[in-house]
C-alpha positions, 0 to 999 in steps of 0.5 A, a space after each residue: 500500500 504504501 508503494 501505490 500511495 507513492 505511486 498515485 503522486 508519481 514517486 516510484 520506488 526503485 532500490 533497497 532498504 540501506 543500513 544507517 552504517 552505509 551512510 556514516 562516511 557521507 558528508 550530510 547536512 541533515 539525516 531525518 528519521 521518521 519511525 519510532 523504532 529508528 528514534 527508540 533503537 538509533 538515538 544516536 548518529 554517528 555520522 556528519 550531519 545534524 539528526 533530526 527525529 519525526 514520529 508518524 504513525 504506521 499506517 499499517 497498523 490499520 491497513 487503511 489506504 486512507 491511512 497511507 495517504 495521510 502519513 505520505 502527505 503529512 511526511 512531505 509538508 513535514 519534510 517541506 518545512 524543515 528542510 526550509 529551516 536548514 538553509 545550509 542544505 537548500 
């Protein structure tokens, strides 16, 4: 469900799910974790950049299709507004 809700506004999916490790030694500005078990289980990052936690629910808790465009739409304004608070990564 969530590879369709993205799908409906054009993103599609390509690739695999990467390991925080494999990201250690880039130089980022921002890394943004967005589940609760990455802000509960990695509370710490060790690579370059400033982290940044934002808890969504799971919207396949409910299985709801509805729930699914929800938590898409709210992590792009979510995203839209913190990435306009880091100037340094615009």
């Amino acid at each position: 469900m969530a590879l369709q809700a993205l799908s409906e506004i054009g993103i599609t999916h390509q690739g695999t799910s990467k390991k925080a490790d494999e990201f250690r030694e880039m130089d980022l500005d921002l890394v943004v974790t967005v589940c609760d078990s990455a802000a509960e289980e990695c509370p710490l990052w060790l690579g370059k950049g400033k982290r940044v936690h934002h808890s969504f629910p799971d919207p396949a808790v409910t299985g709801n299709m509805d729930d699914f465009r929800t938590v898409r739409d709210d992590i792009e304004n979510v995203m839209i507004q913190l990435l306009q608070s880091f100037p340094e990564v615009q």
